[in-house]
DOTI-722167 format. One record per residue: y, x, z of N, C-alpha, C in turn. Coordinates in steps of 0.02 Angstrom, whole numbers, plus 32768, in hexadecimal, padded with zeros to 4 digits. Layout:
! residues N
YXZYXZYXZ...
//
This chain:
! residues 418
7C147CD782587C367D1082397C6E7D2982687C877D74827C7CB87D8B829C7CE47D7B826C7D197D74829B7D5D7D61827C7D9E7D9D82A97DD77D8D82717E0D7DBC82957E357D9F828D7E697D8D82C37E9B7D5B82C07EEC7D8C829C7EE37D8E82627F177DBB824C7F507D9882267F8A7DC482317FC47DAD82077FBF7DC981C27FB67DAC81817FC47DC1814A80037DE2814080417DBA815E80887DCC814380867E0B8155806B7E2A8192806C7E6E81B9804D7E95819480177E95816880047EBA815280307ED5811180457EA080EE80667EA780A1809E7ED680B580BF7EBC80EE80F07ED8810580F17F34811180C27F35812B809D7F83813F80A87FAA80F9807B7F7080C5807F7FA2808480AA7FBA805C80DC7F85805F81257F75803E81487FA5806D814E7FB480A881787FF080D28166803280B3812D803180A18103807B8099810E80948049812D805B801F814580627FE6818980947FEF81A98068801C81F3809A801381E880B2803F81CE80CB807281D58118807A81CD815D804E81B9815F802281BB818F7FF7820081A07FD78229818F7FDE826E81977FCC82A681797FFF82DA819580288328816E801D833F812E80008338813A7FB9835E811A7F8D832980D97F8282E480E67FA682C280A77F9182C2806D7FDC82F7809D7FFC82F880808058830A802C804E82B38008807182D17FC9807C82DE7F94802A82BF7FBB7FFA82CE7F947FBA829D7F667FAC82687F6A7FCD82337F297FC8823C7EFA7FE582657EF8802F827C7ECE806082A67EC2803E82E97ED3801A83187E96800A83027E8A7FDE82C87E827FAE82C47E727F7A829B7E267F8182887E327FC1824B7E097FE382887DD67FF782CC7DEB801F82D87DAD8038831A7D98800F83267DAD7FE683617D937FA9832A7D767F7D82E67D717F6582CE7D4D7F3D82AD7D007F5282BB7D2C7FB382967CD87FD382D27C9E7FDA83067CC37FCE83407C9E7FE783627C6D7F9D834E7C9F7F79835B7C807F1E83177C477F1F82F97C467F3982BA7C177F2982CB7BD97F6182D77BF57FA182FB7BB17FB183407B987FAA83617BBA7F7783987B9A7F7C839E7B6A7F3683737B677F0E835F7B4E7EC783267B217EF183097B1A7F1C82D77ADF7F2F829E7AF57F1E82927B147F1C822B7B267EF2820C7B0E7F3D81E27AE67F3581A37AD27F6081A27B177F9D81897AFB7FE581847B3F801281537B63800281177B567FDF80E77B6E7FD380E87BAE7F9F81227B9F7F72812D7BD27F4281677BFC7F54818D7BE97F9281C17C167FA481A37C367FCA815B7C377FD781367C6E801281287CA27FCB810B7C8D7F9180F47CBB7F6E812D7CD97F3E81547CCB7F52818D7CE27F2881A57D2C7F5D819C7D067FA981B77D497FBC81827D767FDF81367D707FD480F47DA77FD181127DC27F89811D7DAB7F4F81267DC77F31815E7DFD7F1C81987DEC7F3F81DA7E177F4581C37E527F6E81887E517FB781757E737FD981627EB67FB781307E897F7980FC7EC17F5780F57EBF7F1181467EB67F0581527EC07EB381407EFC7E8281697F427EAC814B7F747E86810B7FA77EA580C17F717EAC80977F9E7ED180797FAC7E96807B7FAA7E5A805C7FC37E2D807C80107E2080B980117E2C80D480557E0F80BA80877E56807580B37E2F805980D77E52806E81227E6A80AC81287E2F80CF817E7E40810A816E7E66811881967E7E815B81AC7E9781A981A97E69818481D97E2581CB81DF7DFD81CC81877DE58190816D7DEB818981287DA981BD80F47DDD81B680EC7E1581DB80BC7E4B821F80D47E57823B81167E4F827A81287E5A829D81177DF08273811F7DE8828181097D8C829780B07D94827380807DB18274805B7DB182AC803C7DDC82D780607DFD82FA80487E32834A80677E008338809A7DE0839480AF7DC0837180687D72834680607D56835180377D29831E80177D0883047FFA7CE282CC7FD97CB882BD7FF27C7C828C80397C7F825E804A7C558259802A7C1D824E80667BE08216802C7BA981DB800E7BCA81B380437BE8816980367BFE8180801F7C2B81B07FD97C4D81BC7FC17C9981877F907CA6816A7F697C7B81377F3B7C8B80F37F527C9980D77FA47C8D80977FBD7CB480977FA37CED80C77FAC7D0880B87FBA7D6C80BB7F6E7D7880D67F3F7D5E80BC7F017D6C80937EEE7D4E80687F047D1D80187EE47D087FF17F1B7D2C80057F487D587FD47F667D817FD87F497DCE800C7F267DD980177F0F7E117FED7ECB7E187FE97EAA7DDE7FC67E6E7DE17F857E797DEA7F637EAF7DB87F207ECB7DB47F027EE77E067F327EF27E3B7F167F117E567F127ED77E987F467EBF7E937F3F7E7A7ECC7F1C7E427EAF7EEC7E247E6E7EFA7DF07E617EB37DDA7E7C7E867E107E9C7E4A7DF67EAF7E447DE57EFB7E757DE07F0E7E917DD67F5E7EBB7D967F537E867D597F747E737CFF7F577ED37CF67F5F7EEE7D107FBB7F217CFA7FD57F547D297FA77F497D567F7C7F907D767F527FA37D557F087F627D3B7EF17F587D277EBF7F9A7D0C7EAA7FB97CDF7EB77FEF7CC87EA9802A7CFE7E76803E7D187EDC80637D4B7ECB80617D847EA6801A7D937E8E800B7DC97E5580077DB67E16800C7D6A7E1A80347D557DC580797D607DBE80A47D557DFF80E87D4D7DEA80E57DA57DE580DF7DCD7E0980CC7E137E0480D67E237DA080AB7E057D9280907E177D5B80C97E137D3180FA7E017D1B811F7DE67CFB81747DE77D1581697E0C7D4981B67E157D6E81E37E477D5181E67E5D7D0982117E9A7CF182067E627CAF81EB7E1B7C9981F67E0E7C5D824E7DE67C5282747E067C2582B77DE17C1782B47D9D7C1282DC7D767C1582E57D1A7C1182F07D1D7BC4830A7D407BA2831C7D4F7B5D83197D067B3183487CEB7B5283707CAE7B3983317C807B3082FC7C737B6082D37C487B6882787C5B7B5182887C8F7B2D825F7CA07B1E82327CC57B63822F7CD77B9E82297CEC7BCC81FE7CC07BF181F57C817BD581E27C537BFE818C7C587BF881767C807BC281187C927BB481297CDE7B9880EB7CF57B9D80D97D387B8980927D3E7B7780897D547B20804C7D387B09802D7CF77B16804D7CD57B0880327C827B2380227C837B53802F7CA17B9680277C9A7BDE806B7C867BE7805D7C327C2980937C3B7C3380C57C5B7C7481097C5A7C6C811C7C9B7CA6814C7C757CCA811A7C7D7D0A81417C467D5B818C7C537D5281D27C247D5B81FE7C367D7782177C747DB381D27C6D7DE081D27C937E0C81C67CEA7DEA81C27D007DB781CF7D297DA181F97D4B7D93822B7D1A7D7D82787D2C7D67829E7D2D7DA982987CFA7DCF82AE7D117E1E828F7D517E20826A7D6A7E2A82527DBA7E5182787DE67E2182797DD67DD982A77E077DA682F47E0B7DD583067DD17DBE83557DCC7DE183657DEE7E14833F7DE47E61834A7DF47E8B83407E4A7E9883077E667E7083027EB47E6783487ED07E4483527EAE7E1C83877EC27DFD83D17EC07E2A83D87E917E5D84097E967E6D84017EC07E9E83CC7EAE7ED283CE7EEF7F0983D37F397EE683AD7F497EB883C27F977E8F83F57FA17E7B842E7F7B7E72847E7F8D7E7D849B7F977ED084707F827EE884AF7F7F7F2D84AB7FDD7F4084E67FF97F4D84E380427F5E84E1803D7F9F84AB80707FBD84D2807D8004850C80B58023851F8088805F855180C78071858C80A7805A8599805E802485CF803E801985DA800F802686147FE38048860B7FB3806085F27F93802085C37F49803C85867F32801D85B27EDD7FF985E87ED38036861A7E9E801886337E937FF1865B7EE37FE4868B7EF47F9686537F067F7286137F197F6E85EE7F2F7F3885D67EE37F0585DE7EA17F3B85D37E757F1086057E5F7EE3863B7E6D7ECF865E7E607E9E86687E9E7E6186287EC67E7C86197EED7E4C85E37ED27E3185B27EC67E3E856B7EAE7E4685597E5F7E1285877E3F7E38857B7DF07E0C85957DF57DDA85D27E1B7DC485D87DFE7D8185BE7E407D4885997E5B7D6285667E7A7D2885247E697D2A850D7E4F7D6784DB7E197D3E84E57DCE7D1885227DC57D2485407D897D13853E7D8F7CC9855D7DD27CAA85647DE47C6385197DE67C5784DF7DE57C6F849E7DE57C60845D7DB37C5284877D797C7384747D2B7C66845C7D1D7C0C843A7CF67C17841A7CEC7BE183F87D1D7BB6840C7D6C7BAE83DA7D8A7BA383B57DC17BBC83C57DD77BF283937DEA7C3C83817DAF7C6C83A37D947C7A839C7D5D7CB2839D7D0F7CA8838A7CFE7CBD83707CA37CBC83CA7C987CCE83EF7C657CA584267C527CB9842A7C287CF784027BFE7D0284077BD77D4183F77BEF7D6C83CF7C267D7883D87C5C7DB1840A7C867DB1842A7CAB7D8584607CC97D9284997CA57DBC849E7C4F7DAB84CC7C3C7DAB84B47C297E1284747C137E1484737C027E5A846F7C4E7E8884697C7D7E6584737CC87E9684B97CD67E8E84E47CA97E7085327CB97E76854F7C817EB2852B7C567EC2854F7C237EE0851B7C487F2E84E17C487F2A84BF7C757F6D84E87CA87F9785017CD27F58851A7D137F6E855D7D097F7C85727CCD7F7785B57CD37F8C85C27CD47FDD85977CCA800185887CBE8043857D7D11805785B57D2A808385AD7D7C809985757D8380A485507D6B80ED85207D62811384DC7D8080E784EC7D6180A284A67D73807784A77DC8807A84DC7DE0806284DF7E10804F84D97E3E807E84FC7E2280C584E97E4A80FA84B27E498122847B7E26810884367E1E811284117E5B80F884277E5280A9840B7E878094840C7EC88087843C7EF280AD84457F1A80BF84387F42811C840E7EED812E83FD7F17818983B57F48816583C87F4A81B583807F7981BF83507F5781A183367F0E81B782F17F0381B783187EA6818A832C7EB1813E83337E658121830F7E35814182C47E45812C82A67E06812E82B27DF4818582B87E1D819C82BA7DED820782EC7DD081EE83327DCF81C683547D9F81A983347D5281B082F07D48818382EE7D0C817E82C37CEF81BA82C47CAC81D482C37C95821482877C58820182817C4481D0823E7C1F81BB81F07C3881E081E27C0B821081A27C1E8230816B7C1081FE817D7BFD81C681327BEA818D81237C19818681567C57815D81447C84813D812B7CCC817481147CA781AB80F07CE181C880B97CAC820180A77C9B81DF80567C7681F880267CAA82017FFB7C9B823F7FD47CC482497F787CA382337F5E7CD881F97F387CC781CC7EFE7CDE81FF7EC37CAB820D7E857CC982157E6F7CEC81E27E347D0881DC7E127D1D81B67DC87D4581C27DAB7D4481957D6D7D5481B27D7B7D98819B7D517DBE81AF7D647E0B81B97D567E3D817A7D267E0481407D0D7E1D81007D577E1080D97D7F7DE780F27DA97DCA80D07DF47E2480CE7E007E2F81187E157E66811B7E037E9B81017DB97EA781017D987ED780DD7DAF7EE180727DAD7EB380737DC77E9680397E077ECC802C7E447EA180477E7B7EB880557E897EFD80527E6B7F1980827E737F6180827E487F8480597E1A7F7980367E0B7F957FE67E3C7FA27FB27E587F737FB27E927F587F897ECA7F947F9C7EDD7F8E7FE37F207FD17FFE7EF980257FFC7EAB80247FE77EA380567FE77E9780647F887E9E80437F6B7E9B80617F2B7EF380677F227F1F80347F2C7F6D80507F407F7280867F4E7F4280AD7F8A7F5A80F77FA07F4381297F677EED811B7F617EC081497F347EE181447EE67EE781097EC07F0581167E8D7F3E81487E7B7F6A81577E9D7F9E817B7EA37F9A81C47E757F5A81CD7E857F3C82227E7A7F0082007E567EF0822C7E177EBE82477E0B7E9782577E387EA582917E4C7E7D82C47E9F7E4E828C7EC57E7B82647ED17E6682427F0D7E5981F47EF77E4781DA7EC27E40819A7E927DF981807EC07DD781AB7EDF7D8681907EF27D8481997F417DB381B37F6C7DAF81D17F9E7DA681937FDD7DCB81757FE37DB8813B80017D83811280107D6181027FEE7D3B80F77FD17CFA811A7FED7D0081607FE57CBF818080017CC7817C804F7CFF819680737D27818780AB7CF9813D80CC7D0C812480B97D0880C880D77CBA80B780EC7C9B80CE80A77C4680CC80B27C1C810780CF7C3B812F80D17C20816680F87C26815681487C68813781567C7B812D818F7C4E80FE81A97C4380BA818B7C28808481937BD580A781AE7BC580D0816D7B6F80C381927B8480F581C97B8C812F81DA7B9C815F820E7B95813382497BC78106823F7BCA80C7829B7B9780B482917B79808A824B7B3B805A826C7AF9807882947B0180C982727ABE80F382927ADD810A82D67B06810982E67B168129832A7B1B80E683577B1C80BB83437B0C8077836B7B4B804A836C7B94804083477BB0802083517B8D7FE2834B7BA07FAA83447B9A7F6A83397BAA7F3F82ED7B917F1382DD7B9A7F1082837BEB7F0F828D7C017EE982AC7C637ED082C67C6F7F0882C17C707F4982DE7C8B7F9A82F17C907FB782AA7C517F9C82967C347FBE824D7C607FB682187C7A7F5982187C937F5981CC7CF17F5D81F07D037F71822C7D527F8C823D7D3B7FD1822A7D037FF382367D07804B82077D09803B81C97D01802481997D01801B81617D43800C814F7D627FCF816D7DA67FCD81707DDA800D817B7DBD802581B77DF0806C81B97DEC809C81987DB180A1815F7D9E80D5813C7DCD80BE80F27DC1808A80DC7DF6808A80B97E3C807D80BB7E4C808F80FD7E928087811A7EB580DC81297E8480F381447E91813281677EC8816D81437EB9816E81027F11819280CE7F3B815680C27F3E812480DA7F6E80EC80E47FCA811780BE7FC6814580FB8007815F80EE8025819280B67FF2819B80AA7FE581C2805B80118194800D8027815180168063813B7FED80948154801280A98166804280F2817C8063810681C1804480C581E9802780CD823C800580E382387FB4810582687FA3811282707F5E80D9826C7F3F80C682417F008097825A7EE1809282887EB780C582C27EB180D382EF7E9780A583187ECD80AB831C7EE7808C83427F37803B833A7F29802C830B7F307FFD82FC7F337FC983007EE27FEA83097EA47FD6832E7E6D7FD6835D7E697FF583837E8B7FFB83C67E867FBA83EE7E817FAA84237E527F6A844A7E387F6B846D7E517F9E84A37E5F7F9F84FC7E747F8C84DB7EDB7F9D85137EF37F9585147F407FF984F97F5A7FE184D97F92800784B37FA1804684F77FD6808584D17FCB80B4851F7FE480AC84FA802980C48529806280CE850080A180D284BB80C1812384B18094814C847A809F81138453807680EC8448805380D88410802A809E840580618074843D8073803F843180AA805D83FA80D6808B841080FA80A383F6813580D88397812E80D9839D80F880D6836280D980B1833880BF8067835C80A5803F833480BA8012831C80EC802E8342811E80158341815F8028830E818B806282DB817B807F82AC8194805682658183802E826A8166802F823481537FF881FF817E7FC7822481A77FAC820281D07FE981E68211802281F88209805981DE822A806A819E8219806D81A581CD8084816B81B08047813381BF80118163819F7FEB812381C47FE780FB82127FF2811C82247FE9810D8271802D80D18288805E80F18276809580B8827B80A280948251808E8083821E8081804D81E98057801A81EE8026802E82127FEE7FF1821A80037FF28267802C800D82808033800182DA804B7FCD82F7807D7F8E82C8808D7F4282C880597F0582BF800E7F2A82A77FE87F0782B47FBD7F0882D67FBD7EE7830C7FAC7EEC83447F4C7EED834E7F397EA983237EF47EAE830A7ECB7EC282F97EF67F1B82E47EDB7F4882C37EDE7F8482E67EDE7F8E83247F017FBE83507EBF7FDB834F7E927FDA83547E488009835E7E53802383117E4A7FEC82DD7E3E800B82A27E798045829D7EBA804B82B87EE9807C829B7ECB80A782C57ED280C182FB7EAF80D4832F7E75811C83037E4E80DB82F47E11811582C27E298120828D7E53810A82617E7B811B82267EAA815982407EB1814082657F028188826B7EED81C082887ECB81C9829E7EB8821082C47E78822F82AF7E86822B82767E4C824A82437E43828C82407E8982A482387EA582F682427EA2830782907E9A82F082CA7E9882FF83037E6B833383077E75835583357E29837F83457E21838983917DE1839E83AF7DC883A083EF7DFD83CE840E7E0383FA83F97E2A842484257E67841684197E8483F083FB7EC883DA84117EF983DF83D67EDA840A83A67EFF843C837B7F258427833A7EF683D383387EF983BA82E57F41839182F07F4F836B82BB7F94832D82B87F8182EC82A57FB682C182B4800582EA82DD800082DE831C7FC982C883497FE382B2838C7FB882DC83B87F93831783857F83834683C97F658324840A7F2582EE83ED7EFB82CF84287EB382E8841D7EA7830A84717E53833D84687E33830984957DFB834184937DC1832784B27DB382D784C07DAB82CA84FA7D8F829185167DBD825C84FB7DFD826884E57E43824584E27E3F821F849A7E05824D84657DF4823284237DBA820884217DC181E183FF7D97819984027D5281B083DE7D31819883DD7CED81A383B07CEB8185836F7D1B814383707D28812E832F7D45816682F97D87817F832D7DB681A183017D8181F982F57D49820683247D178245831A7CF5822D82C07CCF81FC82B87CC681E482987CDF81F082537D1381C182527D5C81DC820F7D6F821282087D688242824B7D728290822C7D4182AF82097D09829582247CB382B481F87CB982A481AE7CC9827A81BD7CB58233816E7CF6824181467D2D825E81557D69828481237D5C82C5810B7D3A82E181447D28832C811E7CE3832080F67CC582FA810F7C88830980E17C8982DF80907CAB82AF80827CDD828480577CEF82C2801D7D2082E580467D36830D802B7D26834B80077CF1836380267CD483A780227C85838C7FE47C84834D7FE27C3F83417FBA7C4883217F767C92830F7F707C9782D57F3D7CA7831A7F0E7CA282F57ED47CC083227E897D03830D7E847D3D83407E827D8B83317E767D7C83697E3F7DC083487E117DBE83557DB07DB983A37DC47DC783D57DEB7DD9841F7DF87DA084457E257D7F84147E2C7D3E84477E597D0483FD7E4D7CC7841A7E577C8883FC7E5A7C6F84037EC57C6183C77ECF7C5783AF7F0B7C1C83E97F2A7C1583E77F657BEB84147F937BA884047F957B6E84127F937B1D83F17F967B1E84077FEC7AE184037FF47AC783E780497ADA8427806D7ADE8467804F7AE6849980737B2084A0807D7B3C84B8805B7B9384B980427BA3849280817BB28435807A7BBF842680AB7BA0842080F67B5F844480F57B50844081307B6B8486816C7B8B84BD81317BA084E481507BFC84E5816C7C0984C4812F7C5C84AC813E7C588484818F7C2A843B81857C2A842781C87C10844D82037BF3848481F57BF0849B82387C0084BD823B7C2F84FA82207C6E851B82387CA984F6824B7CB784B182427CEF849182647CD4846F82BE7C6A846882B27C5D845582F87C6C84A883167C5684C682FF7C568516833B7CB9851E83447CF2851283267D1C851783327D3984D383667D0384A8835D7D298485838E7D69844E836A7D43843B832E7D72841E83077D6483D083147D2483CE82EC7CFE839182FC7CCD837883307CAC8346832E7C81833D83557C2B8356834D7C0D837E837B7BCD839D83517B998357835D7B9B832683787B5182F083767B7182B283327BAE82BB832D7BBB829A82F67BB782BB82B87BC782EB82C07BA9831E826A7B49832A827A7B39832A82AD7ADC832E82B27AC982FB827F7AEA82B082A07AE58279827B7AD9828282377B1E828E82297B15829881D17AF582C381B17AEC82F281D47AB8833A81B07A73830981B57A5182DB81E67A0C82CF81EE79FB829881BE7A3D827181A37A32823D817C7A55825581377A71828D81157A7382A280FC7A7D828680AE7A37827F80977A1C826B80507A3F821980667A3381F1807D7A5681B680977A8E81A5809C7AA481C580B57AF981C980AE7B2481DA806C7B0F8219805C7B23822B802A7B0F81FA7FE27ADA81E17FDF7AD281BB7FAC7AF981677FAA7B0581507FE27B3D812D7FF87B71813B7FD87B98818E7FF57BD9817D7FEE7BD581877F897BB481B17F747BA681AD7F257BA381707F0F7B7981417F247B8380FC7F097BD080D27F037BDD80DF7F477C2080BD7F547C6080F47F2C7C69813B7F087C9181547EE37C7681317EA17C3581317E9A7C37812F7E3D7C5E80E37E327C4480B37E6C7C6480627E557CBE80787E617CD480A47E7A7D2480AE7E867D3F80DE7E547D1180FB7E317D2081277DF37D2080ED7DAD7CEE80CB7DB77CFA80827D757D3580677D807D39803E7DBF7D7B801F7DE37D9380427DC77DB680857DD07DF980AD7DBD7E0680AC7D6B7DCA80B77D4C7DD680CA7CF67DD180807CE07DC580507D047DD380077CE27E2080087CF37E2C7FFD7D2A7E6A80197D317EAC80407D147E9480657D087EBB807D7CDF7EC080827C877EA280617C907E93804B7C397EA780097C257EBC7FD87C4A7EE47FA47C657F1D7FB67C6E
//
């Protein structure tokens, strides 16, 4: 079996960055949440094994909250409805063997300690490591920026202090009062980059894996992106398998084959960095919103650009929007200079796009898109032996990528009915 010698932590990390970019105010709030909950877990003693999943889970606490307004809601305070986004966060990591953990404590990270009662939910019972990820969200969502971060803690502790026993586990309050008394913490969590804070070589082991195993993975970061939208709930999806057979008929290699598949459901990667206001939007898009969503193969590109393992796959992920003549974004790379992978992902996005059914239009049949793709080959957009491809296999392809939307259209309405 091919294997890819990849860092897990790099990846979570990628996703958890791409969270707060969508806001300022969300700058860096997964990282301290990640390393004030790893630091509460070793400073109470929990086994190393559970202070790794304590802080994957601080990483990727609120990946369930799929909107924009729902994660900036979640950062000024705690919702009635605050426990969705963590039973969607669990739901969406819990079939990924290595998250499993951390998508229980996920699950249960907005439940109160409420004077012991906190300790099960519906006769499930609820890890300590839960109430750590509560605590620690809670405290990083007080710290302001722009104030010193020193004097804000004698704002800070003693209103969660007043919160002990019925928001917060008392014996954590009491060991995040004796933690935090140490500046250093606080001025950790306010750098640039917290977690390079912590200096533990465990918590960044470098994970083999076999490459189905990644494949995996990035299913998972592509229903993160696709869920977001309605619009785009199936898009990935058609993307990934369209891409996949496209290489195997043009001769990649099975290895080449299942990294297109990978990049196909990677390739709107950067598409959590956009408002999802933006991206719901019904009427026609004003300038500024175009050109904002036009960034986002940026985001992709430097988001997955720390992992090094994946440098082909971003490669064909990110320059999806490119075009031959030079013209597309953002990096304005033509001709000979564009990869065949990344020719590929441009075919297999427009034709994705132009064939699937979104709630506001009904998808294109063989003509429709066979004329779209070749007014973008006569302009010099795409590639014309890679759109031949798909016009000659046609009924094949297309019944592919249909298979692979209807199983991502169930996925979604189980989903969301959960």
């Amino acid at each position: 079996m091919d294997k890819l010698k990849i860092n897990i932590n790099e990846m979570l990390e990628s996703i958890s960055n791409a969270q707060d970019l969508v806001s300022p105010r969300l700058s860096n709030h997964h990282q301290q949440v990640a390393y004030l909950a790893f630091r509460l877990a070793e400073h109470i003693g929990l086994p190393f094994e559970q202070q790794k999943d304590v802080y994957l889970a601080g990483l990727l606490h609120d990946i369930g909250a799929l909107s924009t307004p729902e994660r900036l809601e979640l950062l000024e305070s705690e919702p009635v409805n605050v426990h969705y986004h963590g039973f969607s966060g669990a739901k969406l990591l819990e079939g990924f063997m290595p998250l499993k953990e951390p998508a229980y404590i996920i699950k249960y990270h907005h439940l109160p300690w409420n004077h012991g009662e906190g300790r099960a939910f519906n006769d499930e019972e609820v890890s300590i490591a839960s109430h750590i990820i509560h605590l620690a969200d809670r405290t990083c969502a007080s710290i302001r920026s722009g104030e010193n971060v020193i004097v804000q803690k004698n704002r800070i502790l003693p209103a969660i202090r007043k919160q002990a026993g019925a928001k917060f586990e008392p014996d954590l309050v009491d060991a995040l009062c004796e933690l935090c008394s140490i500046e250093s913490i606080w001025l950790d969590l306010v750098s640039d980059e917290p977690i390079r804070m912590i200096s533990d070589p465990g918590l960044l082991n470098i994970h083999t894996s076999e490459i189905d195993d990644v494949i995996d993975l990035a299913f998972i970061f592509s229903h993160i992106i696709d869920f977001r939208s309605r619009f785009t709930s199936l898009h990935s999806a058609g993307v990934a398998k369209t891409a996949e057979k496209l290489a195997q008929i043009i001769g990649f290699s099975p290895f080449e084959c299942k990294m297109m598949l990978i990049a196909g459901y990677l390739h709107d990667f950067g598409k959590i960095a956009i408002n999802s206001q933006i991206l719901e939007k019904e009427g026609k898009l004003t300038e500024d919103e175009f050109n904002t969503i036009r960034v986002h193969t940026y985001y992709t590109y430097r988001l997955l650009e720390p992992i090094k393992q994946l440098q082909t796959v971003n490669i064909w992920a990110s320059y999806h929007h490119e075009k031959l003549d030079g013209t597309g974004y953002p990096f304005h790379i033509s001709g000979d200079s564009l990869p065949l992978g990344s020719r590929i992902m441009a075919v297999a996005d427009i034709f994705a796009a132009i064939t699937e059914d979104r709630p506001y239009r009904k998808g294109m049949d063989y003509a429709g898109a066979k004329r779209v793709l070749e007014e973008k080959v006569a302009d010099n957009s795409i590639d014309r032996s890679v759109v031949n491809t798909l016009l000659e296999n046609f009924g094949e392809i297309n019944s592919i990528r249909e298979q692979a939307q209807a199983e991502a259209a169930e996925h979604y309405e189980k989903f969301m009915r959960q």
